[in-house]
N, C-alpha and C positions, 0 to 999 in steps of 0.2 A: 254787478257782474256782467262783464261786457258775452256777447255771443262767444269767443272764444273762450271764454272762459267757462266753458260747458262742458268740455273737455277735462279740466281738473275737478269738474263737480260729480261727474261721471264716474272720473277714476275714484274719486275716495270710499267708494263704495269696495275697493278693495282690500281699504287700508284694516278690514277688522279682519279678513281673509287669514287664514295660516299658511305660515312659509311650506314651499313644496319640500317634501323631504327632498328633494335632491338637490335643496338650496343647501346642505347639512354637507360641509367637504373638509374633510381630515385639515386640521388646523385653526380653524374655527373658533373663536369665544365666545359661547353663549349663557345670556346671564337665565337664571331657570330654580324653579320651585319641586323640590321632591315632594310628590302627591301622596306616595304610596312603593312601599318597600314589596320585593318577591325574595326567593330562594335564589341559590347563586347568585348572590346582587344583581339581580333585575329588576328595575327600577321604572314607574312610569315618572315621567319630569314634562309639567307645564314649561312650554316657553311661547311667551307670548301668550294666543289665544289658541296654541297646538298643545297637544299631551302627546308626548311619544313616548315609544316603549325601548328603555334603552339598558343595554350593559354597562354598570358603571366599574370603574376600575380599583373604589375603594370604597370602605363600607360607610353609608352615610346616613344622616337622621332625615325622618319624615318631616314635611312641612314647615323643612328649612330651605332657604334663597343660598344659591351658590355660584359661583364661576365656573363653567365646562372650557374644557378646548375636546373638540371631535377630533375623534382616534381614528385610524384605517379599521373597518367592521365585517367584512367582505360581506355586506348586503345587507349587516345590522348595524343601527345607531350604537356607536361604544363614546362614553360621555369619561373625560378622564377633570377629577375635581382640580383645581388649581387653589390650594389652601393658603398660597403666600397674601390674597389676596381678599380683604376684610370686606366680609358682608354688611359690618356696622352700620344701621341707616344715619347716626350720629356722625358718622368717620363720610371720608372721604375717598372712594376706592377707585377711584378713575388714572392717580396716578402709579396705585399700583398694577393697573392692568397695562398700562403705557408704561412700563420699567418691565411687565411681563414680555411685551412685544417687542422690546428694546429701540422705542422711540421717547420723544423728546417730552416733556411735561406740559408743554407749552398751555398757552389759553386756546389755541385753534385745535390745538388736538383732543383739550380737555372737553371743549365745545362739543365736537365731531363723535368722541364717547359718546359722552352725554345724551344726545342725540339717537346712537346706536340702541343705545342702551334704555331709553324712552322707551322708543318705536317696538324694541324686544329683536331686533337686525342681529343675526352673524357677525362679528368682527376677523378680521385678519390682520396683520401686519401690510400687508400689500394693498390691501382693501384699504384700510386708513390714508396710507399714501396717496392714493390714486385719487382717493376723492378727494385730499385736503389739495393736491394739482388742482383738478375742475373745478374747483371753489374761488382759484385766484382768478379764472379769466370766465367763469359760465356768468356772470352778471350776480342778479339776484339771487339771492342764498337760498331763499326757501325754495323758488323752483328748482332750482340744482338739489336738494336733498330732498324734496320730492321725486323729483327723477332717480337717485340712485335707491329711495325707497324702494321704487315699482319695478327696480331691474331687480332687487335683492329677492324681495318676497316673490314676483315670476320666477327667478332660478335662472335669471337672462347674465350671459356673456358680460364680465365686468371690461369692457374697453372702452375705448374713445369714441368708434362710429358709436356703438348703440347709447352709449352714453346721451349723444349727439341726439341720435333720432328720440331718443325719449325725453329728453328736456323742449327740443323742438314743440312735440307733439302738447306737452303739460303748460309751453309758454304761452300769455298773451298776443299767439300772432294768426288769423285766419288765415286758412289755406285760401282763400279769392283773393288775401292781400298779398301773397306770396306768388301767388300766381301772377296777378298782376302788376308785380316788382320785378318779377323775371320778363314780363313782357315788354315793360318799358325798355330796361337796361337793352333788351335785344334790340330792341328797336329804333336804340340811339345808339347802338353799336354800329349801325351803317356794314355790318357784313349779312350778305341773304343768308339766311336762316330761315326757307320756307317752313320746311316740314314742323317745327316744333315751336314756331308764332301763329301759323292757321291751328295747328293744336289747341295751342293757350285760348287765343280767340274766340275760337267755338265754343271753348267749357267753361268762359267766363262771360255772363253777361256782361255789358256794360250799363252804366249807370247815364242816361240819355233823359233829356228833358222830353216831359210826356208828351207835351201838343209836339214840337218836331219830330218823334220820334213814331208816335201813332200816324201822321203825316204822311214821314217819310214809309211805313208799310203800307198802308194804301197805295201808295202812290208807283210801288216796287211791285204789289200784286196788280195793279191795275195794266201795268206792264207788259207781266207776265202771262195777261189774263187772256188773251188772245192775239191774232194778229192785224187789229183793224185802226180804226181811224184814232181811238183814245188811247189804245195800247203807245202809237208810234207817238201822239203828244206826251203821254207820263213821261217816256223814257227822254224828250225833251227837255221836259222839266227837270229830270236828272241830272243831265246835261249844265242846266242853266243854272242850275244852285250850285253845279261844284262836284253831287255827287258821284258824278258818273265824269272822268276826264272829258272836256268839250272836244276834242279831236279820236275820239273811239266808236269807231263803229258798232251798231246797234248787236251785228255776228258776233266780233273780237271779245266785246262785253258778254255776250253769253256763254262764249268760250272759257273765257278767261272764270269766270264762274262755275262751270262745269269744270276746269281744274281744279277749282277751289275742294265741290264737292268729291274729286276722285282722290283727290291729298288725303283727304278727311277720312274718307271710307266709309261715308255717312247715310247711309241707300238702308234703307228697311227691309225685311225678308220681302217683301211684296215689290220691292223697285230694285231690286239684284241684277234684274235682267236689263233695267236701264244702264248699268256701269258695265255692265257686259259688254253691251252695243259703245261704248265709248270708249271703253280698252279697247274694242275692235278698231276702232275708228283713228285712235292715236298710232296704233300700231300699222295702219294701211291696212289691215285685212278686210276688205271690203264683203268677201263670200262669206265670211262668220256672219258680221252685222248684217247682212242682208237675212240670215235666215234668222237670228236673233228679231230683227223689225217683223217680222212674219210672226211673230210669240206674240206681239204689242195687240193688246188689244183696239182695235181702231176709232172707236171711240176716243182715245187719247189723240191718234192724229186727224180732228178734222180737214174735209179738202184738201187733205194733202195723200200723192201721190208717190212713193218713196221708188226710185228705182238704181240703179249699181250708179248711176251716172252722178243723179244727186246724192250718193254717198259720199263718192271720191269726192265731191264738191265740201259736204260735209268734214270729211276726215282734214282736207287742206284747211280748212277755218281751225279745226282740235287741235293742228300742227303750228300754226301760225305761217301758213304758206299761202294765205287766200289771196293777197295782193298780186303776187308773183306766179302764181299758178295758173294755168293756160285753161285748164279744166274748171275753171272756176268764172274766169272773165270770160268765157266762151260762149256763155247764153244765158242773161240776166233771170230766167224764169226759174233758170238750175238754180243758180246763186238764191235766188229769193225763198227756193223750197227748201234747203239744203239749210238756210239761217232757222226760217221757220220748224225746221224738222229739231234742229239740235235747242230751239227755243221749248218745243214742245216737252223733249225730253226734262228740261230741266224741271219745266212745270210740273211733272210726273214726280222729279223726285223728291221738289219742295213741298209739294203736297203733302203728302206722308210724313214730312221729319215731325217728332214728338216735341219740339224747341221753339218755345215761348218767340215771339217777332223773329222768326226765320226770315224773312226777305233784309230786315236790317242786319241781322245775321251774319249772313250772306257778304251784304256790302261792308260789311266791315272790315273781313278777310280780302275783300278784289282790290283795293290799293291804298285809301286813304287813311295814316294814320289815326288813331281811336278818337284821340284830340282834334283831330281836325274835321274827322266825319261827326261828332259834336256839333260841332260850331256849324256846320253847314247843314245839320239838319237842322240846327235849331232857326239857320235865316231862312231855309224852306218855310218853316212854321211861320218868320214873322210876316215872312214874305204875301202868305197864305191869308193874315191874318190884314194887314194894306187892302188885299183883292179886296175882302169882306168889306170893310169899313170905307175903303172906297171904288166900287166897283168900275166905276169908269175913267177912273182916274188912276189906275194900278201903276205900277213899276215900269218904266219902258222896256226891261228885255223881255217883258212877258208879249207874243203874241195875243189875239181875240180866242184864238184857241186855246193857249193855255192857262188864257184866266181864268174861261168859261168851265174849262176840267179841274183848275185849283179849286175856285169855286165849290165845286159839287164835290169833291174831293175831302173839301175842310170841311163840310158840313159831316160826310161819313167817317171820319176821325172825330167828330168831338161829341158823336153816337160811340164810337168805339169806347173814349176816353170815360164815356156816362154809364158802360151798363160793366156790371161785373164781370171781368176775364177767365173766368173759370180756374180750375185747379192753378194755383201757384207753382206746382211742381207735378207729376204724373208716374204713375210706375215706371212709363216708358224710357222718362226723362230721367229717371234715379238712377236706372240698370244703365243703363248708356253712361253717366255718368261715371259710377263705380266704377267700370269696366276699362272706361280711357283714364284712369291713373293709373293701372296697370299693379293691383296691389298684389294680383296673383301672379307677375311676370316669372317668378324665381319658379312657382310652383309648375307653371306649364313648362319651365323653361326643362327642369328635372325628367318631368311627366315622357316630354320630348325624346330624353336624350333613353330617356328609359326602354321606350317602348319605340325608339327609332322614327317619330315623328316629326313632323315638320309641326313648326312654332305656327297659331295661330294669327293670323293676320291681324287681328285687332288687339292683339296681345304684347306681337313685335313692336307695334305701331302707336303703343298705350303713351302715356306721361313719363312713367319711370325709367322707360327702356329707352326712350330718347334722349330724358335726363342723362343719363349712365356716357349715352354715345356723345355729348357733349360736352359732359366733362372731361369727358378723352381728346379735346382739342386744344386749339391755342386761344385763350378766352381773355378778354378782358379784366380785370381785376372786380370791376360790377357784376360783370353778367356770371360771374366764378362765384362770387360770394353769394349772389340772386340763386345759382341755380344748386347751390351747397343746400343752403337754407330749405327751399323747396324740397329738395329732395329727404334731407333728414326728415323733414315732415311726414311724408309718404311712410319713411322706415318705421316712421315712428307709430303711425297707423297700425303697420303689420308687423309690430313687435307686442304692440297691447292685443291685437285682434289674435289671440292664444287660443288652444287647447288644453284642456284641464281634466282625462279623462274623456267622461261622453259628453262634456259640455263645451261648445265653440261662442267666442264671444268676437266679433267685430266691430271696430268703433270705426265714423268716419264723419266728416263736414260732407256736406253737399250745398250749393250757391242756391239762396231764398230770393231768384227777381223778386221785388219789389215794387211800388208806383215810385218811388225817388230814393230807391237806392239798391244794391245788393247787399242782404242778408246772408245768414248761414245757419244751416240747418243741420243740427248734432243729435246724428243716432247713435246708440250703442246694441247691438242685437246680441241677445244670449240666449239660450238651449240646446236641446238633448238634440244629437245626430243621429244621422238616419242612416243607412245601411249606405250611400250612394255618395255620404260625407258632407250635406248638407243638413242645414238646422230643418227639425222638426217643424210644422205649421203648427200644427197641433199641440206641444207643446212648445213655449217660450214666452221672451218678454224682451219687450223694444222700448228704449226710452228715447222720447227725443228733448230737445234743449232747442227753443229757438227765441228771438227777441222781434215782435212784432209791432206796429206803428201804434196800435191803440191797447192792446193785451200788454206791451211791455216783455219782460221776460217770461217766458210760458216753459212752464215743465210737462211732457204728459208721458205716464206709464201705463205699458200694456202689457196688460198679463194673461196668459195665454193656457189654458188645462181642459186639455181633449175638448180643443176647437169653442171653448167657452167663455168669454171676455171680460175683464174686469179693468176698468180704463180709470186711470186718476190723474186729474189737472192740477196741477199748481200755480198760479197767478197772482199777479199785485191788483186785478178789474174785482170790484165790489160786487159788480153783479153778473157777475158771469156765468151762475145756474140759472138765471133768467132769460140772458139771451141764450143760453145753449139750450133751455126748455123747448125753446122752438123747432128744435131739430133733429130732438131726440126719436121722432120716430124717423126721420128720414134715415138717422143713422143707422139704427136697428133694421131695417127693411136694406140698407145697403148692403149689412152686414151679414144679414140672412142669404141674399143673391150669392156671398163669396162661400156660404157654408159655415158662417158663425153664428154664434148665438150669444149676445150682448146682457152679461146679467146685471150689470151696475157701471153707474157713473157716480165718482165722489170729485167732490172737489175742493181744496184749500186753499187759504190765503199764505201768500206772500208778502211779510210787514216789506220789508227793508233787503232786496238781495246782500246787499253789500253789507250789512251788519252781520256781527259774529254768532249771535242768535239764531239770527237765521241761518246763518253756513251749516249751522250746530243742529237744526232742526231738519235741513237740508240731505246733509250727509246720514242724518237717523235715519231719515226715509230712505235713503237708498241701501243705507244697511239692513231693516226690519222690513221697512214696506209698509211701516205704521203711518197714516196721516190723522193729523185729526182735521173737521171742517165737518160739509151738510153733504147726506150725501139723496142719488136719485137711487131709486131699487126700480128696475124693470123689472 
């Protein structure tokens, strides 16, 4: 089961679920078992794994299987028996419920019964139509009647879009590959498309070979890191491998970066006040940013002297007028503070971002296509790797200085590459994440219109809501089909992520950097809400799905009862309570700091994902919650 395929492993935990009564709509066939007779024929009738309490419309025997069509009930289930149509399990009644609905006998339609009628699905006349259409062009049969499964039993709108977004969501396609299918296409589209390529960009790692890639960070903080003799050789070196255009000045390149980050909107509650002063700055308002740089704590700008002069000087660079501008060639020490000022600021807000190699980050959005900043990291590295092996005999574009900084540089990169990177992913970096696909866009957008608000900034400015504004262009026949895709995705997210009563459930991908590749990481979040319409902490349960380098496919559940934790692993690694022994108290003491209290860890093997046994063991656990395996008792 590849990583996307977490997605349908998740879902079928719905599949024992009972249909929502208001999947139940006048015209309806449902096939169904009289449990037990009342007075005035009221009748309770299993269908499926539901018992409902219904009016039937003629007198019937108990613990008989029958044919219903639902009757208009005005707020009660009315079941009207359909007797043309033989129960015999000997007979074959599929084509008399298709002579019922007045279609055709066919094998696709008998199939499509069949099917229905498995599952224990509603049927309709229109219903059958519609699905035996999306059957000739959705691809794969089972994931298309998978999908119209989970729209039937949700009670979801039988049409085309949702249709669309829920087969997306159930196929084998990761939302990183989707994402970065829409970014190629854009990107070979040759039309600017800033705002929604630094989007993509930023919320998809790239998949970068580790020595040039840990390199080229080094070598971008070493940069960034002040204003002195090794800072202006990195940016050099920038220069020299390719990454940095060789005719940009050291300002424009900072500029052109800090537009990167104000496109983004990517400033931390703590660096707000840095975008402040840059909006001021773009816009000419010199007396805002002047008093905004008076909030800066001064430790941030060493040596440097901030006054209205070196703003203007400033703002001309954020405008791209620094060449031409009189205020700016007018006294090289302006220009010099005024670089260093807007240099400083970046440093202020790169610091803070929660995003795994932010400075390649970064350069990945300021011009060079992905492929091609690739390749150029990667000859930084080998380049880095020559210096080593022959130190006096390097490369001739390299200066004595910046051999001597590659040098000591490669040595602090393959320290980086040696110790463990800490958290793979981060709360920081989840919620940031979630938030620019924009799966609540419709919800604020309502919220808005309701209470007379203005749409949130980071809401307007999400994945989906740009999606939307670009399908409303004139688009290539790629980049249309790239950004269809994608976006059904998304719908498809927040078509499953339901309400069922007091329980909300969210499912979504989030991208697993990796050492040599992008992963993807499949939550599903369920529980009770809270008065404020957020899930409960206290009570719920989070399952994630993710496929890692040496665990393989990993399942882990967590179950959640007034703040008490019960966490179960599922793996194909033999000894996986032996290396997780190790840790077990750090986790318990973590988990203590957040206010839990860790009562068990169990854990199961995983023979074979892909074997039927295992699906079958797979999907019981998420129905029961039953495993079996060893387990640990704190």
């Amino acid at each position: 089961m590849g990583t996307s395929g977490a997605i349908e492993a998740l879902l079928k935990q719905t599949q024992s679920l009972p249909i929502k009564t208001s999947a139940f709509r006048p015209g309806q066939m449902v096939n169904g078992k009289v449990t037990r007779l009342y007075p005035d024929q009221m009748a309770e009738v299993q269908i499926g794994s539901q018992k409902v309490f219904a009016q039937l419309e003629t007198p019937l025997s108990a613990n008989e299987r029958y044919w219903f069509q639902v009757q208009p009930g005005n707020g009660k289930i009315h079941l009207k028996v359909i007797s043309a149509i033989s129960m015999d399990p000997r007979g074959e009644p599929f084509a008399g419920l298709l002579t019922e609905l007045g279609l055709a006998a066919s094998k696709e339609n008998v199939d499509l019964i069949r099917f229905f009628t498995k599952e224990q699905l509603p049927i309709t006349k229109e219903t059958l139509e519609m699905v035996s259409d999306w059957l000739k062009t959705a691809g794969p049969a089972d994931k298309a009647l998978e999908a119209v499964k989970m729209m039937v039993r949700g009670g979801l709108p039988m049409t085309n879009q949702v249709f669309s977004a829920i087969l997306s969501a159930v196929k084998n396609e990761p939302l990183t590959m989707l994402m970065e299918n829409l970014m190629a296409a854009l990107e070979s589209d040759g039309i600017n498309r800033d705002p929604i390529v630094r989007l993509l960009r930023d919320m998809v790692p790239a998949v970068k070979s580790d020595a040039g890639m840990a390199l080229t960070e080094v070598v971008a903080k070493e940069w960034l890191k002040d204003n002195g003799h090794d800072s202006r050789i990195a940016f050099s070196l920038l220069k020299t491998s390719g990454i940095v255009d060789k005719n940009m000045s050291e300002a424009r390149f900072t500029a052109l970066l800090l537009d990167q980050l104000l496109v983004s909107k990517d400033f931390s509650p703590e660096t707000r006040h840095v975008r402040s002063i840059l909006m001021h700055l773009k816009d000419g308002d010199i007396p805002s940013a002047l008093k905004q740089v008076a909030l800066l704590d001064t430790r941030a700008l060493p040596g440097l002297q901030i006054t209205e002069e070196s703003l203007q000087a400033a703002a001309a660079i954020m405008q791209g007028k620094a060449a031409e501008d009189g205020l700016v060639v007018k006294t090289i020490p302006v220009t010099d503070a005024a670089a260093k000022f807007l240099k400083s600021l970046l440093n202020l807000a790169v610091a803070d971002r929660p995003v795994p190699n932010t400075s390649v980050s970064l350069l990945a959005g300021s011009g060079p296509a992905a492929s091609e900043l690739d390749a150029r990291m990667q000859a930084l590295g080998d380049l880095a790797a020559k210096v080593a092996d022959a130190p006096s005999k390097a490369a001739s574009p390299l200066s004595e200085d910046e051999r001597n900084l590659l040098r000591q540089i490669g040595l602090q990169a393959e320290v980086q590459l040696a110790k463990p990177e800490g958290p793979l992913l981060t709360p920081a970096s989840m919620k940031e994440f979630i938030a620019r696909l924009g799966l609540s866009y419709e919800h604020s957008l309502v919220d808005g219109f309701k209470n007379d608000l203005q749409l949130p900034e980071l809401a307007a400015d999400s994945l989906k809501p740009q999606l939307l504004r670009l399908l409303g262009e004139q688009l290539s026949p790629a980049v249309r089909d790239a950004a269809e895709q994608l976006l059904n995705k998304l719908t498809g997210f927040q078509l499953l992520s339901q309400e069922a009563g007091p329980i909300q459930q969210l499912i979504v991908q989030i991208p697993l950097p990796l050492r040599d590749r992008v992963g993807e990481l499949t939550i599903q979040w369920s529980g009770q809400k809270k008065k404020d319409g957020k899930i409960d902490p206290d009570y719920c349960r989070v399952l994630f799905y993710l496929d890692l380098e040496h665990l393989k496919q990993t399942i882990v559940d967590m179950q959640i009862q007034n703040r008490v934790m019960n966490i179960h692993i599922v793996s194909g690694e033999d000894n996986l309570k032996a290396i997780a022994g190790a840790h077990m108290r750090e986790l318990k003491t973590s988990l203590a700091s957040l206010n839990y209290v860790l009562s068990s860890v169990t854990f199961g093997r995983q023979q074979d994902p892909k074997s039927p046994s295992t699906t079958k063991k797979m999907n019981g656990f998420y129905n029961t919650g039953n495993y079996s395996g060893v387990d640990i008792r704190i």
